[in-house]
C-alpha positions as CSV (number, residue, x, y, z in Angstrom):
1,X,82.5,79.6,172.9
2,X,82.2,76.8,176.0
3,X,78.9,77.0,176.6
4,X,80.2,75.8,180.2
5,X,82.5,78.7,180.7
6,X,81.9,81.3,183.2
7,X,82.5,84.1,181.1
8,X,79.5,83.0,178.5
9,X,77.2,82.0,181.5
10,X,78.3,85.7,182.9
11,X,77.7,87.9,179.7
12,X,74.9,85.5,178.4
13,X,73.1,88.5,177.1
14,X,76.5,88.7,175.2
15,X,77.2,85.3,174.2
16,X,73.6,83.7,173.9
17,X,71.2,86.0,173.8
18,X,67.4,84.3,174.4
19,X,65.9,83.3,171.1
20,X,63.0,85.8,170.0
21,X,63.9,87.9,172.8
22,X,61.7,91.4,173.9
23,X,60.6,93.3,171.3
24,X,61.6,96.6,173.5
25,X,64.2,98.8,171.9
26,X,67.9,98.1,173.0
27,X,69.9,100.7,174.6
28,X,73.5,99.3,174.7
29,X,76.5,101.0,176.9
30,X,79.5,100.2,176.1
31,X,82.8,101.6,177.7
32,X,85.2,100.8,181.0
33,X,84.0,98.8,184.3
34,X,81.0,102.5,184.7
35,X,78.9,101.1,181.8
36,X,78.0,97.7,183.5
37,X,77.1,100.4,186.4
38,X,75.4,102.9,184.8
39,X,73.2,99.6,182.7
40,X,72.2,98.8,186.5
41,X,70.7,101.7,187.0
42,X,68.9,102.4,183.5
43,X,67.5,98.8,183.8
44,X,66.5,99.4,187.2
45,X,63.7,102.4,186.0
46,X,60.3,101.4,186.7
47,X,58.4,101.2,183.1
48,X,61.3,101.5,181.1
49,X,60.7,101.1,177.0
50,X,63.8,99.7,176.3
51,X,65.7,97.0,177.5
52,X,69.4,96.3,178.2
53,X,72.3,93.7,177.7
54,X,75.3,93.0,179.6
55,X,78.5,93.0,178.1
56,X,82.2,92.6,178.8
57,X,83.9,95.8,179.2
58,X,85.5,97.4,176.4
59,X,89.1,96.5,177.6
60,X,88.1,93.1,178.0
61,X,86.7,92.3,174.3
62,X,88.8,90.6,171.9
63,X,89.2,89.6,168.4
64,X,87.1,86.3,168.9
65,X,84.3,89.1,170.5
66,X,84.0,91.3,167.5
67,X,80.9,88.8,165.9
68,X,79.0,88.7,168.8
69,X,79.4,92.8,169.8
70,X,78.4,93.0,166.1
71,X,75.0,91.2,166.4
72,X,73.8,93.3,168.8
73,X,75.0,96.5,167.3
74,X,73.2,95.4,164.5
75,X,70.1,95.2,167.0
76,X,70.9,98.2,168.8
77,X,68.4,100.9,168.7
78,X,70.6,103.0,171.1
79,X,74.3,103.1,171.6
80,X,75.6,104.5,175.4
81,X,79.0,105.1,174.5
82,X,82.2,106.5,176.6
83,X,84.4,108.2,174.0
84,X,86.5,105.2,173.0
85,X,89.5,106.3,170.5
86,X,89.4,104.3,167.1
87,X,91.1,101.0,166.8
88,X,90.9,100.6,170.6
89,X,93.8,97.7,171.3
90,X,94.2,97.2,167.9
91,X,90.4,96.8,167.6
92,X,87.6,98.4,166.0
93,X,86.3,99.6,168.8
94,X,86.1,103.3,168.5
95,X,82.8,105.0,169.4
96,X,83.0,106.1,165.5
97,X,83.7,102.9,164.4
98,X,80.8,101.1,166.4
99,X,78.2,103.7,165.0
100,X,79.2,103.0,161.5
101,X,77.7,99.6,162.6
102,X,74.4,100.3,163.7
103,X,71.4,99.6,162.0
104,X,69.7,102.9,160.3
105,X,67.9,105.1,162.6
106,X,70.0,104.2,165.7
107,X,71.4,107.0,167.9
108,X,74.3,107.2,169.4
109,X,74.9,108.9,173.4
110,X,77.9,109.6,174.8
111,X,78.8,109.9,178.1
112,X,81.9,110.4,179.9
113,X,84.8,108.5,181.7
114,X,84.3,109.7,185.3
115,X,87.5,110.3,186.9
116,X,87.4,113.5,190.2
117,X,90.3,113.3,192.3
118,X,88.3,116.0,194.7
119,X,87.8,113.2,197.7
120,X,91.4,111.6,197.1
121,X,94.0,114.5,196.2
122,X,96.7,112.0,196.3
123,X,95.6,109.2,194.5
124,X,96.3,108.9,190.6
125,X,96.1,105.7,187.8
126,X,99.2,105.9,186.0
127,X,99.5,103.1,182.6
128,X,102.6,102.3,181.1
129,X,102.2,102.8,177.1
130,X,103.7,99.5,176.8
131,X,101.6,97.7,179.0
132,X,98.3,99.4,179.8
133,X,96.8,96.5,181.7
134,X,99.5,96.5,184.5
135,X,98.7,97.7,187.9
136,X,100.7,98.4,191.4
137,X,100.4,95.5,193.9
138,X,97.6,95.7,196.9
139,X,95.1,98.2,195.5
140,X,95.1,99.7,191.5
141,X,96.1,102.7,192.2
142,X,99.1,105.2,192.8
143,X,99.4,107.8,195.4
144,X,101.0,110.5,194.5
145,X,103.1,111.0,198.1
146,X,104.2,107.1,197.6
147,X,105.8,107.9,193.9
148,X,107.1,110.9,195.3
149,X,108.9,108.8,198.1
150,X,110.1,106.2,195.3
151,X,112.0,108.9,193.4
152,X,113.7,110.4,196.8
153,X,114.7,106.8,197.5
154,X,113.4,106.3,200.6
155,X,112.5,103.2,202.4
156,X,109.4,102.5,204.0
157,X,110.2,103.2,206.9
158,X,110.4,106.8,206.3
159,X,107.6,109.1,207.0
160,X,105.5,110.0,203.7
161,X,102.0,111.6,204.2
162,X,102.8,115.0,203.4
163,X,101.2,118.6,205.2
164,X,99.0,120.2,202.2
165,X,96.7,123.2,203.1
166,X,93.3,124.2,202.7
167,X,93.7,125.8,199.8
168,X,96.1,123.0,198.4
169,X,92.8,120.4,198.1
170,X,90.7,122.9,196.6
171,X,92.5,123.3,194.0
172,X,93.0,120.0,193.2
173,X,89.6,119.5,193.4
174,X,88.6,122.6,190.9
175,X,91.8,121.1,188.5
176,X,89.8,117.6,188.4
177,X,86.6,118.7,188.1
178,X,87.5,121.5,185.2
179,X,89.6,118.5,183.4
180,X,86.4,116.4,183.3
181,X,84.4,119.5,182.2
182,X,86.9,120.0,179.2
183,X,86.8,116.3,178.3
184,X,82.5,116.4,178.4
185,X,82.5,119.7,176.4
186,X,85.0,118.1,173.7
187,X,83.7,114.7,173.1
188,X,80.1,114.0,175.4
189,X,76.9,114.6,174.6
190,X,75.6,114.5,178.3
191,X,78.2,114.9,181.5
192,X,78.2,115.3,185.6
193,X,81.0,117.6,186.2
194,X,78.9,120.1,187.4
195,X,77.3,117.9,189.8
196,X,80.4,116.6,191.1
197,X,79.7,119.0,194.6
198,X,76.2,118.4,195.3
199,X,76.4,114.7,196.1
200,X,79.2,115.2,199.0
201,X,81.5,112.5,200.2
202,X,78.8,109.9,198.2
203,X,79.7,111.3,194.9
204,X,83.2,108.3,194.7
205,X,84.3,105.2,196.0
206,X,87.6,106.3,194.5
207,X,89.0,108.6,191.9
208,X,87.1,106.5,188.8
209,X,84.4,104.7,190.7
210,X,82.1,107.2,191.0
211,X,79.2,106.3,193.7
212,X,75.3,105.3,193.2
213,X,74.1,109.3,193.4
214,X,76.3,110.2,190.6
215,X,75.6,107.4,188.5
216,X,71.6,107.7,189.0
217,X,72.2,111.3,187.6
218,X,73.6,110.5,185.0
219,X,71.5,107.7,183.7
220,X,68.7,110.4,184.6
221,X,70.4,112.8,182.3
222,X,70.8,110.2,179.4
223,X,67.0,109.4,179.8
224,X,66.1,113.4,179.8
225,X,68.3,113.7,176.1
226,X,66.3,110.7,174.7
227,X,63.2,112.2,175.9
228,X,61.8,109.4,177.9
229,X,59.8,111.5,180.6
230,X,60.4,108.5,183.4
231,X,62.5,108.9,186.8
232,X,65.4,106.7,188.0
233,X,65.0,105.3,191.1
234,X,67.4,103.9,193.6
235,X,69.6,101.1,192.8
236,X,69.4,98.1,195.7
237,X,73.2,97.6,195.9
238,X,76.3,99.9,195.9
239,X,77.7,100.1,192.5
240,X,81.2,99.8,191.8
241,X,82.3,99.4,195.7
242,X,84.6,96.3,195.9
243,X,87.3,99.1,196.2
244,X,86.6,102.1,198.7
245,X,90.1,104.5,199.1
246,X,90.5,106.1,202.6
247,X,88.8,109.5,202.6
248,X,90.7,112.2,204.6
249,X,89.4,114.4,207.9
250,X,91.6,117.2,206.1
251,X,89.5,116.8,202.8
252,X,86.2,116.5,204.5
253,X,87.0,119.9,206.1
254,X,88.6,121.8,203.3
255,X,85.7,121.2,200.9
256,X,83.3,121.9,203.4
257,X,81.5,118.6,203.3
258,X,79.8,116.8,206.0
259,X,80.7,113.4,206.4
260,X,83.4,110.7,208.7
261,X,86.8,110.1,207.3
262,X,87.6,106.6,206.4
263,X,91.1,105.9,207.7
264,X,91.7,102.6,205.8
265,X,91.3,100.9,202.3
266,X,88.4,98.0,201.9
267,X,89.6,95.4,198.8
268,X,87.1,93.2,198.6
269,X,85.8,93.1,202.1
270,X,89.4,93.4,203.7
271,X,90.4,96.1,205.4
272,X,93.9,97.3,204.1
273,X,96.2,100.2,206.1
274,X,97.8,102.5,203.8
275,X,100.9,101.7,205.2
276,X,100.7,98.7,204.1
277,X,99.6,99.9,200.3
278,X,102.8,102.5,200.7
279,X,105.4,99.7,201.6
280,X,104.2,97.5,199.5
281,X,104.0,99.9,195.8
282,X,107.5,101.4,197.3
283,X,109.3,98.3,197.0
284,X,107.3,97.5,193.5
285,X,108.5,101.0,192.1
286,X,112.0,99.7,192.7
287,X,111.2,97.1,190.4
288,X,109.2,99.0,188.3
289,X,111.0,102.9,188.0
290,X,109.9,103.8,184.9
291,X,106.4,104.6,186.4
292,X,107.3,106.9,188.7
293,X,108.5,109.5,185.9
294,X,105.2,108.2,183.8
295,X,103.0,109.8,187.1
296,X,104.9,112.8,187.2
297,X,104.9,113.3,183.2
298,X,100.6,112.3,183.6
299,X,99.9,114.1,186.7
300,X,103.0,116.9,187.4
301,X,100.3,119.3,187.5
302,X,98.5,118.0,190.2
303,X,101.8,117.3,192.3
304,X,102.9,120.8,191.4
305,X,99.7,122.1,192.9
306,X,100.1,119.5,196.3
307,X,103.9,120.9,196.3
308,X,104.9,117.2,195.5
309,X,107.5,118.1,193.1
310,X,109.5,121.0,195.3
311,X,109.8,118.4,198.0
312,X,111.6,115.6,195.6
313,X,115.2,115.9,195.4
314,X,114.1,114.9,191.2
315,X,111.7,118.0,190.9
């Protein structure tokens, strides 16, 4: 590695970790773009007895990776893992296959891949088998009412929000959170679904950013199963905001939350209409049709239940 490059000097913890170090315990979390969040908030716990690395997200590791994720699985005395399927990208990477590497006695957590769609009934991540890493342009992110526009071939300058009722965003609320439930039950050792209510219109950024309140209850859960009696406390920064989706007055209402609707996306400190977003991923479905039959074949159910798919000519 450059010992110049960015990357190292980022994930130095990773790359070039200090010489003698702490002798506290490491807890290492491993998973999507949440683990470098939820590590903020465990290393943020007054008194903690362990201590904590950053790392590169688990999509981001490569080959050339593997021998330094290996020295500190080897040094791990706790692994934080998302349930990550075996030979991840062609990489050893699975949860199973990064306990086999720990040292004797090391315990392995898991914890889950957030995703509620309860404050954003429209929006949906959609990946192309083929090319997982590929994204729609302005914001990463599909809304459901835009695909369903792209296979009725209209243009932008056709009307696409669509009227949904009360009942409508309940249940696609009670769909996502009963989907995250199921994945907990089958592969987590700790989980938040059933907390997804009490933290209101804080509880997401967007569909898999979950916000700071969510986050700080799950760390405080993790700490609870490992038995350490300490508290989190409040994280100086919001986690996982550079994106923040438009939040509905309709949603507010229908869930019975108290909160103000957020009419536009921010990217990065830029405000961005969803017009804009809408023009812009109509025209990219044109070049790219193949994912608008890959959102209805991931998330029909959810368009069934917004009444998406009677209202394409396609359905």
């Amino acid at each position: 590695m450059d010992p110049l490059d960015g990357r190292t000097r980022h994930y130095r913890d990773f790359y070039s970790p200090p010489a003698g170090g702490s002798d506290s315990p490491l807890w290492l979390v491993v998973g999507n773009c949440q683990a470098e969040a939820l590590r903020r908030v465990l290393d943020a716990v007054p008194g903690r007895p362990y201590r904590t690395a950053r790392i590169p997200p688990v999509h981001e590791l490569t080959a050339r990776d593997l021998p330094y994720l290996d020295a500190l699985l080897a040094r791990t005395s706790v692994l934080l893992s998302q349930p990550i399927r075996p030979d991840y990208r062609d990489l050893p990477l699975g949860t199973g296959q990064l306990v086999e590497r720990l040292a004797p006695g090391a315990v392995c957590v898991r914890w889950p891949v957030i995703r509620y769609a309860g404050l954003y009934p429209f929006q949906a991540i959609v990946r192309r088998p083929a090319d997982r890493s590929l994204n729609p342009p302005v914001v990463p992110y599909h809304d459901l009412r835009t695909v369903t526009a792209a296979r009725d071939g209209r243009s932008p300058e056709d009307p696409w929000n669509v009227d949904v009722s009360a009942d409508q965003i309940r249940a696609v609320a009670a769909f996502s959170r009963d989907e995250l439930a199921r994945r907990e039950d089958r592969d987590c050792d700790v989980g938040v679904a059933d907390l997804l209510a009490t933290f209101g219109v804080d509880v997401a950024h967007t569909v898999n950013h979950p916000g700071n309140p969510l986050l700080e209850a799950l760390a405080q859960r993790i700490l609870d199963r490992l038995d350490v009696p300490l508290a989190v406390a409040a994280v100086d920064a919001v986690l996982l905001s550079a994106v923040t989706a438009p939040l509905e007055a309709r949603v507010i209402e229908a869930l019975g939350l108290a909160g103000t609707a957020r009419p536009d996306w921010r990217c990065d400190g830029r405000t961005v209409s969803p017009q804009e977003v809408h023009a812009a991923q109509l025209q990219w479905y044109r070049s790219n049709p193949d994912f608008a039959d890959l959102a209805v074949e991931r998330h029909g159910i959810v368009m069934d239940l917004l009444g998406l798919l009677s209202r394409s000519g396609r359905s």
